[in-house]
Steps between C-alpha positions, in 0.01 A plus 500: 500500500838543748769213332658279710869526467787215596846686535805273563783695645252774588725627790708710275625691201260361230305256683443852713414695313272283273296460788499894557394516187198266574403640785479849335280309256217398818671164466562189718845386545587220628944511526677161541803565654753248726414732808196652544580770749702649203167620410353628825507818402324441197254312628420783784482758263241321306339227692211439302680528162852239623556153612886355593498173354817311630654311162815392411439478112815235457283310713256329225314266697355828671355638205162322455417575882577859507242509168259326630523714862485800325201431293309329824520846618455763232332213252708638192889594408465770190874511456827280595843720494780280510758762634728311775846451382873633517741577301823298488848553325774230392676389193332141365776368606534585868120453561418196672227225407305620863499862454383425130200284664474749749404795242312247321284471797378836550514578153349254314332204725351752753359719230325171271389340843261819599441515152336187411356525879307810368403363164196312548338754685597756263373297227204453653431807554607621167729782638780591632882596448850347575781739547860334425734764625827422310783722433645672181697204554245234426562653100836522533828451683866536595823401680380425859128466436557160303264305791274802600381528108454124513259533729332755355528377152285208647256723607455663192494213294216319736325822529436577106387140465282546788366822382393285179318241677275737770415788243193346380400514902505821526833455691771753434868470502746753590883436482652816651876584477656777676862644431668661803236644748537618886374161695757309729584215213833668522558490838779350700280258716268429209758430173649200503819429364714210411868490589717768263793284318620767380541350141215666300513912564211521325314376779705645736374887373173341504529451876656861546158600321307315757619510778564881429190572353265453812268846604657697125236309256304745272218341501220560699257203644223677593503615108543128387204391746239781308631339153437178574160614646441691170616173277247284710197718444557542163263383220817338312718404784869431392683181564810650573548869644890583549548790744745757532669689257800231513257202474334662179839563331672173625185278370432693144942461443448134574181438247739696251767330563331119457350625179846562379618183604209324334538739187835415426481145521159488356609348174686217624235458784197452241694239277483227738223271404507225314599499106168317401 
């Protein structure tokens, strides 16, 4: 049987081609985006295979409706890909309480909200998959993604205990985090920014990066979309799948360097219970 796929963000660079993906698969899509005509064409191409679902995912209160909508008309939703997001740069510092919030939104409240919308239906059913698209940054960070890895730390965290709790349902969990690939996250009208102080240059080159870096990424979406495809039919789907040659090499120097961390303190670390 066809799944029934729920793409957030499905207008573009991942969300796209995730749903390209899909529809190469016989699938239904259904893309929640903030304007549906950015998926006319789309939707024309394969108009028995796409719906445009208007959704703004910082929007929570619209989560249970949209569910419940889409499963009045296709009576099932096989897999939930929380894509919609943006990238944002600033030092702590300079990043305000509302932008913070802001990222939050998309990030972390829009993603649970269709998430525990699609749980009892999932669990019902005893099937199904959640898609968490993070970033190499949801394992790791520096200067100027301080408050974007937040959010994505959150994500992470929330999604392995998740993962935990729906496995004996049959429900899978997949927490996916790309390094550097060709989508518009880097683009001018898309990356936000908080004002440059000037006082940490750290963050500064990190902004150089970005706002440089927009339409040169290695990585290739359409590539990511097939491995993520790949991970989800597999017998022993993984609960995280890094992508990208950076992604692999930033996450694995990370989990290195945490086990030397832990290593060297390990002594002292160990030796703190009580001397009964």
């Amino acid at each position: 049987m066809n799944k029934v796929w729920l793409i957030t963000g499905a207008s573009s660079g991942f969300g796209r081609a995730i749903a390209e993906a899909a529809l190469a698969e016989g699938d239904v899509v259904v893309g929640a985006v903030r304007r549906t005509e950015a998926l006319d064409d789309l939707v024309a191409a394969h108009p028995d295979q796409v719906e445009a679902l208007r959704l703004d995912v910082g929007d929570t209160s619209a989560a249970e409706a949209a569910v419940r909508d889409i499963l009045a008309r296709h009576g099932r939703i096989d897999v939930l890909v929380n894509n919609a997001g943006r990238t944002h740069v600033g030092a702590f510092e300079e990043t305000t309480e509302q932008e913070l919030r802001e990222l939050f939104d998309v990030h972390v409240f829009g993603p649970a909200a269709l998430t525990r919308a699609v749980l009892p239906h999932m669990r019902e059913r005893r099937s199904g998959a959640i898609v968490q698209m993070s970033s190499m940054g949801g394992q790791m960070s520096f200067a100027g993604f301080s408050l974007y890895s937040g959010t994505k730390f959150a994500l992470e965290g929330m999604s392995e205990g998740l993962a935990d709790e729906v496995a004996e349902f049959g429900i899978k969990v997949l927490i996916v985090e790309p390094g550097a690939f060709r989508t518009s996250l880097f683009a001018a009208d898309r990356a936000g920014a908080s004002p440059d102080s000037g006082l940490y240059p750290k963050v500064s080159r990190t902004r150089g990066f970005v706002s440089g870096g927009d339409g040169s990424q290695s990585g290739d979406p359409a590539k990511a979309a097939a491995a993520i495809v790949a991970a989800l039919q597999a017998e022993k789907t993984p609960l995280r799948l890094p992508l990208g040659d950076d992604a692999v090499t930033a996450v694995l120097g990370h989990l290195d360097q945490v086990r030397e961390d832990v290593a060297a303190w390990e002594k002292t670390t160990r030796a703190t219970a009580f001397d009964d």
